[in-house]
mmCIF file as Biopython writes it, N, C-alpha, C and O atoms, coordinates in Angstrom:
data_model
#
loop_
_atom_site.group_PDB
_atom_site.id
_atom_site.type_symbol
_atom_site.label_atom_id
_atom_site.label_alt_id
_atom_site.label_comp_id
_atom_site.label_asym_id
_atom_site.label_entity_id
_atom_site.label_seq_id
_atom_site.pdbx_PDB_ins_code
_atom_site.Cartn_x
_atom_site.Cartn_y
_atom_site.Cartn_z
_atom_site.occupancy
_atom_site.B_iso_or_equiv
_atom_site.auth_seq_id
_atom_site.auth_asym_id
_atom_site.pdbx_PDB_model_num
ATOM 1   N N  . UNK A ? 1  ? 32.766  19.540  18.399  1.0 0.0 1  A 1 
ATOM 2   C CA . UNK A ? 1  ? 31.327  19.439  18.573  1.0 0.0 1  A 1 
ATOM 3   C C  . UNK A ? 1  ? 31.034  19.274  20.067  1.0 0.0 1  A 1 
ATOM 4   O O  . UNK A ? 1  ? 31.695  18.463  20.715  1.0 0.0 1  A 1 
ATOM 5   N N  . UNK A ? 2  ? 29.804  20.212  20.803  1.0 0.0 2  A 1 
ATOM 6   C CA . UNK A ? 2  ? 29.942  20.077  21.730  1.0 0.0 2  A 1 
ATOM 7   C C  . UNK A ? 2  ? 28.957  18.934  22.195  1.0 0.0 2  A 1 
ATOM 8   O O  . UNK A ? 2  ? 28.461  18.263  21.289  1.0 0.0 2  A 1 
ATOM 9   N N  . UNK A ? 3  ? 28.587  18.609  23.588  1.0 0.0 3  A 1 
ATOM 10  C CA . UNK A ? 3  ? 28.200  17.472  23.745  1.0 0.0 3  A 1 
ATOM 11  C C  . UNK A ? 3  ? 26.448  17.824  23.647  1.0 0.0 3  A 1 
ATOM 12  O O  . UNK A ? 3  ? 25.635  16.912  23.497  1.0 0.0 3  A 1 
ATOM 13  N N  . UNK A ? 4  ? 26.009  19.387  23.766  1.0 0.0 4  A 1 
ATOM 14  C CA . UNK A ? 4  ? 24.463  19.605  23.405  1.0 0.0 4  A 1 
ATOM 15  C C  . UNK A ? 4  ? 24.031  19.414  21.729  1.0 0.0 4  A 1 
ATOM 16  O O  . UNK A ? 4  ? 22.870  19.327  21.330  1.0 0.0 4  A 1 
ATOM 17  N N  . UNK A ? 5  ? 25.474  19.367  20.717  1.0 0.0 5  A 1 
ATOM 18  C CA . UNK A ? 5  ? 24.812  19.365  19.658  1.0 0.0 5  A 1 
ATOM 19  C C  . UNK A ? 5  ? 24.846  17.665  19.522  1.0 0.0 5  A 1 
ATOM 20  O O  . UNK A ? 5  ? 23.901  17.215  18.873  1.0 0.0 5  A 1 
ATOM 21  N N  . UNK A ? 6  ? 25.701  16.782  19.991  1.0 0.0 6  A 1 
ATOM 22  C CA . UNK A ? 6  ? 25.584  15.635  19.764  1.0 0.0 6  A 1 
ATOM 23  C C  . UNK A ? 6  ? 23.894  14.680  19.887  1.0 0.0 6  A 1 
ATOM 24  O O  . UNK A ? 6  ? 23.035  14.665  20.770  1.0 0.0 6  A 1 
ATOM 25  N N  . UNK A ? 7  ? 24.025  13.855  18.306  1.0 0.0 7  A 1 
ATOM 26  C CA . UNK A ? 7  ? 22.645  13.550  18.604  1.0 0.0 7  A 1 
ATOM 27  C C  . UNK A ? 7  ? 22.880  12.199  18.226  1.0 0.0 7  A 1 
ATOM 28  O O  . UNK A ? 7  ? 23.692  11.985  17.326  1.0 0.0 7  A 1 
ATOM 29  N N  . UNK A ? 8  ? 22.187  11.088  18.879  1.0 0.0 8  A 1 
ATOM 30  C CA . UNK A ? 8  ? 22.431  9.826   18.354  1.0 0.0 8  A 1 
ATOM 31  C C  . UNK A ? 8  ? 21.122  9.663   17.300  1.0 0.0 8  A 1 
ATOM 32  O O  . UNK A ? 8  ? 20.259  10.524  17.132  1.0 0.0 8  A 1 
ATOM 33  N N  . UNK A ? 9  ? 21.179  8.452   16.683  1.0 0.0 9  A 1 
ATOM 34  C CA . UNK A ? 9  ? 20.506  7.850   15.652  1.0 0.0 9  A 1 
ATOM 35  C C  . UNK A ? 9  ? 19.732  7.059   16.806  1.0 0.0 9  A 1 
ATOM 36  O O  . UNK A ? 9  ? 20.194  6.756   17.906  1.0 0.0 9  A 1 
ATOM 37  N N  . UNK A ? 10 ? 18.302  6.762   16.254  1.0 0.0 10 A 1 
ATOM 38  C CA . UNK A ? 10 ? 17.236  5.546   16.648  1.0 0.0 10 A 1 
ATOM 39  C C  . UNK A ? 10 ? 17.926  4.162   15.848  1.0 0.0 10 A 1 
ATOM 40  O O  . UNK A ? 10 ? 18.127  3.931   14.656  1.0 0.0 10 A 1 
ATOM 41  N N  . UNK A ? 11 ? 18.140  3.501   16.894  1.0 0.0 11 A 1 
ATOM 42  C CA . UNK A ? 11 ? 18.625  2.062   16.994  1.0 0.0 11 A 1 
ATOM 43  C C  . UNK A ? 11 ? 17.464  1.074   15.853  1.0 0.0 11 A 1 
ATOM 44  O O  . UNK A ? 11 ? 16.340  1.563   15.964  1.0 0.0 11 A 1 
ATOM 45  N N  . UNK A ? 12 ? 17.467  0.141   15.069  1.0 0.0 12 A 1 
ATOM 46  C CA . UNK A ? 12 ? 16.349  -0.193  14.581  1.0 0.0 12 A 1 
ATOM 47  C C  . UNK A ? 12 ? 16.065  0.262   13.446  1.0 0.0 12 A 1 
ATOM 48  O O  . UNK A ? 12 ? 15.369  -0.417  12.691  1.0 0.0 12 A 1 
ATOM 49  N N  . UNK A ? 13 ? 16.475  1.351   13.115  1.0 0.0 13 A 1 
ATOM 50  C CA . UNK A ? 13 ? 15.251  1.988   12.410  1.0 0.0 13 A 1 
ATOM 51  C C  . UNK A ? 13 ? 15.825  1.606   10.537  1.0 0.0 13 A 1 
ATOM 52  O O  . UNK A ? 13 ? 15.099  1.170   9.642   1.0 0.0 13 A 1 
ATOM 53  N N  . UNK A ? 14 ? 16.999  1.881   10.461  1.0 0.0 14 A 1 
ATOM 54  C CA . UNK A ? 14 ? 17.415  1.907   9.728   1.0 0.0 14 A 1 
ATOM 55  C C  . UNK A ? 14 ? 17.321  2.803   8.440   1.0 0.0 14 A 1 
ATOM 56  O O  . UNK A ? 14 ? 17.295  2.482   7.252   1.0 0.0 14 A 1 
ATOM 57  N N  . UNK A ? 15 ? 17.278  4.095   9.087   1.0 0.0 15 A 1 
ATOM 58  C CA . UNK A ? 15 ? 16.753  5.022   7.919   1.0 0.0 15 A 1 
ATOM 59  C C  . UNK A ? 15 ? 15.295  4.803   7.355   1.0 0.0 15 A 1 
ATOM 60  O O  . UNK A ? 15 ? 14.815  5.333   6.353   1.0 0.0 15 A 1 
ATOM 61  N N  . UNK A ? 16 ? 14.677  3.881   8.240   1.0 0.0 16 A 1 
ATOM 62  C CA . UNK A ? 16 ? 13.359  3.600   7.158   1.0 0.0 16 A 1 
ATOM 63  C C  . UNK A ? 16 ? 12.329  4.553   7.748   1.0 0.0 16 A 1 
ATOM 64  O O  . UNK A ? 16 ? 12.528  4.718   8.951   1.0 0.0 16 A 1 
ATOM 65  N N  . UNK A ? 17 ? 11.113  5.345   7.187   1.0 0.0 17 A 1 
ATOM 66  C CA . UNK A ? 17 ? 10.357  6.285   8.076   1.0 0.0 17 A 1 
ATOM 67  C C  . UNK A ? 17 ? 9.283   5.908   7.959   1.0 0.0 17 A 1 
ATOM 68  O O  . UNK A ? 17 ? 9.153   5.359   6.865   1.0 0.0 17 A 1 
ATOM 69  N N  . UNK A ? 18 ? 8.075   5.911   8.746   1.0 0.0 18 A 1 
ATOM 70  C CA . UNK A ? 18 ? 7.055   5.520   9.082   1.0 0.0 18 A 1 
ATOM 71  C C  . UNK A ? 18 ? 5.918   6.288   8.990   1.0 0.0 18 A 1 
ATOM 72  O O  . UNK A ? 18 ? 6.054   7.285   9.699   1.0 0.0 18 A 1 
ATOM 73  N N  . UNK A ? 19 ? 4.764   6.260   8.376   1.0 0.0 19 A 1 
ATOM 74  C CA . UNK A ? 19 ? 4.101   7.350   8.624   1.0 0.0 19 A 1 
ATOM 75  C C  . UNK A ? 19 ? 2.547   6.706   9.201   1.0 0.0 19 A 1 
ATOM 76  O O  . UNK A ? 19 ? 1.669   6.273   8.455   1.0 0.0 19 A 1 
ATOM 77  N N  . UNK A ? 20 ? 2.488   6.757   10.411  1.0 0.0 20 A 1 
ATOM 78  C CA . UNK A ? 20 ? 1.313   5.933   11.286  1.0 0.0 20 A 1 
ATOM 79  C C  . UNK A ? 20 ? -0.094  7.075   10.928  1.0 0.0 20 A 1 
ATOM 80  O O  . UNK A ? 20 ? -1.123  6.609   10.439  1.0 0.0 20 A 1 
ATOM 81  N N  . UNK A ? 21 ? 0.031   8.567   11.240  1.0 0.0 21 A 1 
ATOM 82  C CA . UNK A ? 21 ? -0.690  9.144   10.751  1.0 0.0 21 A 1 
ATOM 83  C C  . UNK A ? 21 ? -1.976  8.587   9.738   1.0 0.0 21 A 1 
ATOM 84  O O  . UNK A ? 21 ? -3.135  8.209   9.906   1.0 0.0 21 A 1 
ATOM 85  N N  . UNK A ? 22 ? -1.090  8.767   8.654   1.0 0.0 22 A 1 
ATOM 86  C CA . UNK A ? 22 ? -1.309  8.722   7.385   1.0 0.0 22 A 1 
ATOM 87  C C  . UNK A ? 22 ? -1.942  7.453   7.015   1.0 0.0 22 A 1 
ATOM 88  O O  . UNK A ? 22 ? -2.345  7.305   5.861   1.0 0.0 22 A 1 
ATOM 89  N N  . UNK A ? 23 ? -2.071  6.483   7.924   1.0 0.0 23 A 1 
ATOM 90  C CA . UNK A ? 23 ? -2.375  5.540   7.132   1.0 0.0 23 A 1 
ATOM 91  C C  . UNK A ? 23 ? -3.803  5.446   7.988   1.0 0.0 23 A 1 
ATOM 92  O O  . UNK A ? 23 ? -4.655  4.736   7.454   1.0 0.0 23 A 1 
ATOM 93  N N  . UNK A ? 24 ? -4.060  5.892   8.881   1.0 0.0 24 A 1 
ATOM 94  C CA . UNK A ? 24 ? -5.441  6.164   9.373   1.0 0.0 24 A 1 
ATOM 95  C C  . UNK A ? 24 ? -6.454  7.039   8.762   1.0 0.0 24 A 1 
ATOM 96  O O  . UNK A ? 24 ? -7.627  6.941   9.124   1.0 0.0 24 A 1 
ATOM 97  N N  . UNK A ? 25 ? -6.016  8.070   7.669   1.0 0.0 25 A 1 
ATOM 98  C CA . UNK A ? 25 ? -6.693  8.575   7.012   1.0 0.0 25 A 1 
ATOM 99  C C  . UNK A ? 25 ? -6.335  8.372   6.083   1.0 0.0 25 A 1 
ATOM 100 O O  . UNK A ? 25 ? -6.129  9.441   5.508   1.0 0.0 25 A 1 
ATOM 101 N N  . UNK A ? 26 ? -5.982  7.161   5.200   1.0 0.0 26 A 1 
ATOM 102 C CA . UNK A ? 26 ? -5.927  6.474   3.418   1.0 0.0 26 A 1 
ATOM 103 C C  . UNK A ? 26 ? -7.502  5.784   3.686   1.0 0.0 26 A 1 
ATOM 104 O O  . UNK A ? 26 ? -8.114  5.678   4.749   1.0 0.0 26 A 1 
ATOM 105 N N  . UNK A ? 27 ? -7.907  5.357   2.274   1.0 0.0 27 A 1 
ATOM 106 C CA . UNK A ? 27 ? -8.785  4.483   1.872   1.0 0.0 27 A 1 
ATOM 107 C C  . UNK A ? 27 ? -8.451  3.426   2.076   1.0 0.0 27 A 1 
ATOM 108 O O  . UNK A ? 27 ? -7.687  2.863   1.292   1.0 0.0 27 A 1 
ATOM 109 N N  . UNK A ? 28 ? -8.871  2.873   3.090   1.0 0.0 28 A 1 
ATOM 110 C CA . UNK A ? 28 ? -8.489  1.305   3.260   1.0 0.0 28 A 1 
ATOM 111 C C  . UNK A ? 28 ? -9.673  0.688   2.268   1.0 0.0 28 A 1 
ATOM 112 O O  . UNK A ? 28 ? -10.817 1.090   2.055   1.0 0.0 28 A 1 
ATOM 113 N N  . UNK A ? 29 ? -8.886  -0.525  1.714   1.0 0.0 29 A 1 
ATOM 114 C CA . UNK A ? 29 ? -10.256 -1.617  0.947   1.0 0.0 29 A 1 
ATOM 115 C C  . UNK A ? 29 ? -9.253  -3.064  1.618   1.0 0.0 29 A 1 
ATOM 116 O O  . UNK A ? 29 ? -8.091  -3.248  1.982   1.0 0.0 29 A 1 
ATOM 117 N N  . UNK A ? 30 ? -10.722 -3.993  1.480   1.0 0.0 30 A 1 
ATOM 118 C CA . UNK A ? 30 ? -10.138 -4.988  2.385   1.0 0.0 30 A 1 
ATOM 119 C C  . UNK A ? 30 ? -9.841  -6.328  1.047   1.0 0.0 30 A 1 
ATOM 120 O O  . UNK A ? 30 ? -10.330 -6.342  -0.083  1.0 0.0 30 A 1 
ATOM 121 N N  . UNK A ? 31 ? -9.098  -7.127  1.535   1.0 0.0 31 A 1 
ATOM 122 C CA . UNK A ? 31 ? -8.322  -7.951  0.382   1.0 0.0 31 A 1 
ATOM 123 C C  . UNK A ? 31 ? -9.845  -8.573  -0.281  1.0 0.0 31 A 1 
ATOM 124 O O  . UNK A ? 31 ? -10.190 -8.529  -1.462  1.0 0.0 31 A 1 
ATOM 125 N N  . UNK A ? 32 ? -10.411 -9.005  0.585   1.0 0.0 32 A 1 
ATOM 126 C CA . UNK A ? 32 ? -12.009 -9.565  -0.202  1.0 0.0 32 A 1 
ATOM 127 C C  . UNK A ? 32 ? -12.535 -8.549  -1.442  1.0 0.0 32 A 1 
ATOM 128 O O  . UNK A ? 32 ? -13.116 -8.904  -2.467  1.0 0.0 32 A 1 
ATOM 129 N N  . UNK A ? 33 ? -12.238 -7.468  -1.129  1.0 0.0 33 A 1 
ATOM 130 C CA . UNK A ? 33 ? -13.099 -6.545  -2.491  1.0 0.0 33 A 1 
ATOM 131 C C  . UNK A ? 33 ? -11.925 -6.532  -3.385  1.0 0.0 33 A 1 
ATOM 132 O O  . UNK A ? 33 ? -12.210 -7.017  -4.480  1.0 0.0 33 A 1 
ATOM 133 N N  . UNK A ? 34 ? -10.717 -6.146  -3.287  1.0 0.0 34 A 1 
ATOM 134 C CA . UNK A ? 34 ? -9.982  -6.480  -4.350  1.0 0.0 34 A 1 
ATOM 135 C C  . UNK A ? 34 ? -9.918  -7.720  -4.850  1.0 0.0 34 A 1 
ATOM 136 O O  . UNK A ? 34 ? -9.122  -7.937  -5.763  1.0 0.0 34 A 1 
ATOM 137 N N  . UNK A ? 35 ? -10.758 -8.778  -4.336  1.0 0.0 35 A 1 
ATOM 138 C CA . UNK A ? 35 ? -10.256 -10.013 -5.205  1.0 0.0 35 A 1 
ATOM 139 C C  . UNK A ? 35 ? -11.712 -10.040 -5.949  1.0 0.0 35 A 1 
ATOM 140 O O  . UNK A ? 35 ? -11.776 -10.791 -6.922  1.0 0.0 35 A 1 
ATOM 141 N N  . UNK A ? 36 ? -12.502 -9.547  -5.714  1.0 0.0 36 A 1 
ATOM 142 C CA . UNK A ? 36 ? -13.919 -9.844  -5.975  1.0 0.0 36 A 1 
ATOM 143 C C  . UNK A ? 36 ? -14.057 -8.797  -7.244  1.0 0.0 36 A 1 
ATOM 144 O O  . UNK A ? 36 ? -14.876 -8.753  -8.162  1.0 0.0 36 A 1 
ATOM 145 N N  . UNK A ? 37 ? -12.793 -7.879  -6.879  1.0 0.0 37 A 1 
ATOM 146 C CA . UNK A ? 37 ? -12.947 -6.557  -8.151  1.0 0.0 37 A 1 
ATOM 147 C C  . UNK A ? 37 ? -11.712 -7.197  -9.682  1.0 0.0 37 A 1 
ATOM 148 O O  . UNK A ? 37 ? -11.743 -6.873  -10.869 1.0 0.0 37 A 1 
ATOM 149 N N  . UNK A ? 38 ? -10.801 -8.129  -8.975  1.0 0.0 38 A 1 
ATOM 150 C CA . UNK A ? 38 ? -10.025 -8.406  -9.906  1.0 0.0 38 A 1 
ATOM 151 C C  . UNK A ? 38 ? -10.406 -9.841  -10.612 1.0 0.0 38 A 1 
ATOM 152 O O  . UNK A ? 38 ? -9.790  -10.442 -11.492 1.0 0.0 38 A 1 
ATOM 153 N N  . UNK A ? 39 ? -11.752 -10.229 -9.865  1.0 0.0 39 A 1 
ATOM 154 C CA . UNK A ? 39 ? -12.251 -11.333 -10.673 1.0 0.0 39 A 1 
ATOM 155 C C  . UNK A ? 39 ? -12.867 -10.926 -11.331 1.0 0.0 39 A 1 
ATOM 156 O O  . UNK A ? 39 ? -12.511 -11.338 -12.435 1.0 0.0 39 A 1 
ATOM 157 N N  . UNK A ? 40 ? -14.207 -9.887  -11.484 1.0 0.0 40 A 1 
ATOM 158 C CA . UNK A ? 40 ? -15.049 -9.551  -12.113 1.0 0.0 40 A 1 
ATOM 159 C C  . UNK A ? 40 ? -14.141 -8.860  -13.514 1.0 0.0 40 A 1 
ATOM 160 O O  . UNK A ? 40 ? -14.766 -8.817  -14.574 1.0 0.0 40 A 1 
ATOM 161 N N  . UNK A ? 41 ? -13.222 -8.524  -13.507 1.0 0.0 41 A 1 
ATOM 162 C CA . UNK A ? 41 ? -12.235 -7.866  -14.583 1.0 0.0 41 A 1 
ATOM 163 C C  . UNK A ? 41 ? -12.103 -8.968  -15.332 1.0 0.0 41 A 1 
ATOM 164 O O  . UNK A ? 41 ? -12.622 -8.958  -16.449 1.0 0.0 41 A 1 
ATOM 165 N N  . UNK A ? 42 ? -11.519 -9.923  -14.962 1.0 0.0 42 A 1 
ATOM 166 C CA . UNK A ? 42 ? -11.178 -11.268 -15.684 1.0 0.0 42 A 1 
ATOM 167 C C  . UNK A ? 42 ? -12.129 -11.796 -16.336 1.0 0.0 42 A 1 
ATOM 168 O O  . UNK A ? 42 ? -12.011 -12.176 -17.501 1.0 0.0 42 A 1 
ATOM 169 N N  . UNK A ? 43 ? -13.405 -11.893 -15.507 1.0 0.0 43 A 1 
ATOM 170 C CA . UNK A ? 43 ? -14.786 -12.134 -16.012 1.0 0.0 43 A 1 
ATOM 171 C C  . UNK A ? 43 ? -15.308 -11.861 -17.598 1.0 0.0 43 A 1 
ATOM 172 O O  . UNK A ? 43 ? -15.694 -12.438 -18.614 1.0 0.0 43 A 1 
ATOM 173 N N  . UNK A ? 44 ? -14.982 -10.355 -16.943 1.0 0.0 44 A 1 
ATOM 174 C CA . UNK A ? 44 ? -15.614 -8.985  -18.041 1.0 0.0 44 A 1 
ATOM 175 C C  . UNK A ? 44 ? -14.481 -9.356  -19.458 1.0 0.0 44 A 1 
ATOM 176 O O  . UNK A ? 44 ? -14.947 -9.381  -20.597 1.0 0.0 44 A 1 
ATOM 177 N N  . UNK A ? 45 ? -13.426 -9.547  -19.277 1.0 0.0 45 A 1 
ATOM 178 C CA . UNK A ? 45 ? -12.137 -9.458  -20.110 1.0 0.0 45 A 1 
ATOM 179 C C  . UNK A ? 45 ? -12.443 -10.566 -21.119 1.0 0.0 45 A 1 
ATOM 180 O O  . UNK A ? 45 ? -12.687 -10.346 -22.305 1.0 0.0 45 A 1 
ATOM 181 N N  . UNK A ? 46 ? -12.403 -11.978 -20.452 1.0 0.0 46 A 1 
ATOM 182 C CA . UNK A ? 46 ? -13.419 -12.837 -21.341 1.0 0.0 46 A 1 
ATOM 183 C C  . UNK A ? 46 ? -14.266 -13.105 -22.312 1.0 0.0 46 A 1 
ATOM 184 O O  . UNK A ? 46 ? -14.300 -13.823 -23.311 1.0 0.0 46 A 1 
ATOM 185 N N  . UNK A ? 47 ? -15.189 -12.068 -21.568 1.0 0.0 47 A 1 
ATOM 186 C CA . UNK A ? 47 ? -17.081 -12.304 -22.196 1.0 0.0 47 A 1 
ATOM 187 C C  . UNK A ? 47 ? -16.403 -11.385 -23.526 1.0 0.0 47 A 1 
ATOM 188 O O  . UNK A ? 47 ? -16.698 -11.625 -24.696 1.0 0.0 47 A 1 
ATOM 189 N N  . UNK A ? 48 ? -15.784 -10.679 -23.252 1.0 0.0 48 A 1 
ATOM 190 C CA . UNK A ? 48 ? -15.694 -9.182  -24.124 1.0 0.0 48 A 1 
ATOM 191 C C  . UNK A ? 48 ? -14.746 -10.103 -25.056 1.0 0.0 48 A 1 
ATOM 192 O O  . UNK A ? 48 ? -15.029 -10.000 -26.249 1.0 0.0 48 A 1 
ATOM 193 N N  . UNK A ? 49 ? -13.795 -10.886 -24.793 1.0 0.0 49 A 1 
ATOM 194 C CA . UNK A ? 49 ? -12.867 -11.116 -26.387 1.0 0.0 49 A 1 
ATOM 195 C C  . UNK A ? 49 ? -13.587 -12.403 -27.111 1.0 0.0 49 A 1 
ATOM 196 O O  . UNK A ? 49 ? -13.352 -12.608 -28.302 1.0 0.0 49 A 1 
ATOM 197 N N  . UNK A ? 50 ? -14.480 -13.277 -26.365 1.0 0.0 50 A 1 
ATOM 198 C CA . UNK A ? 50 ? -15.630 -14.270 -27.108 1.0 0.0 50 A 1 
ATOM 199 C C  . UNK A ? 50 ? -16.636 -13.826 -27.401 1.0 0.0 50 A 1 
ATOM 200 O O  . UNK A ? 50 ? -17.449 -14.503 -28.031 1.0 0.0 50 A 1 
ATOM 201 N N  . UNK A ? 51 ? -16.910 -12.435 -26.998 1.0 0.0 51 A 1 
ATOM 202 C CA . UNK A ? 51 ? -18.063 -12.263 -28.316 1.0 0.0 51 A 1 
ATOM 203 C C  . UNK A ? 51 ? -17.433 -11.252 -29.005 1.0 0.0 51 A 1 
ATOM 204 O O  . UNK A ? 51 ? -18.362 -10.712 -29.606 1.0 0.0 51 A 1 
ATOM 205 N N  . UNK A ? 52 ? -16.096 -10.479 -29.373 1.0 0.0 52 A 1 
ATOM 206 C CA . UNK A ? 52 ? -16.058 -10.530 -30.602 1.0 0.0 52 A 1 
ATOM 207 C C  . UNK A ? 52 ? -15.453 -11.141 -31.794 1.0 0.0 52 A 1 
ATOM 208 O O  . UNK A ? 52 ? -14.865 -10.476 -32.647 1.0 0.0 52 A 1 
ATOM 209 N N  . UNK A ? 53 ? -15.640 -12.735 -31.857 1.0 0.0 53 A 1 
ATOM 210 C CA . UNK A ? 53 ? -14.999 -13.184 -32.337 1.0 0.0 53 A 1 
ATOM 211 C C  . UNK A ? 53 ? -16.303 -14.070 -33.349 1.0 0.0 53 A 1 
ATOM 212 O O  . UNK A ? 53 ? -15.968 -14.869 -34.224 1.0 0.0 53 A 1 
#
């Protein structure tokens, strides 16, 4: 192998890959609405099995 095909590895990285892109164009929601969305579930889950009982 000559010494132009030799390629080292990124130190750190550990095989893990990153995608910085991508996460600037996901749907961010912020932890406040998911908790405010997973209370109202609990809420709803409630009302709904005491009244049909």
């Amino acid at each position: 192998m000559s010494k132009k095909e030799k390629s080292g590895m990124p130190s750190g990285n550990a095989g893990l890959v990153t995608y910085f892109d991508d996460y600037k164009e996901a749907i961010q929601i912020k932890p406040e609405h998911v908790l405010v969305l997973i209370s109202f579930i609990i809420v709803l889950e409630l009302v709904l099995k005491y009244m049909a009982v």
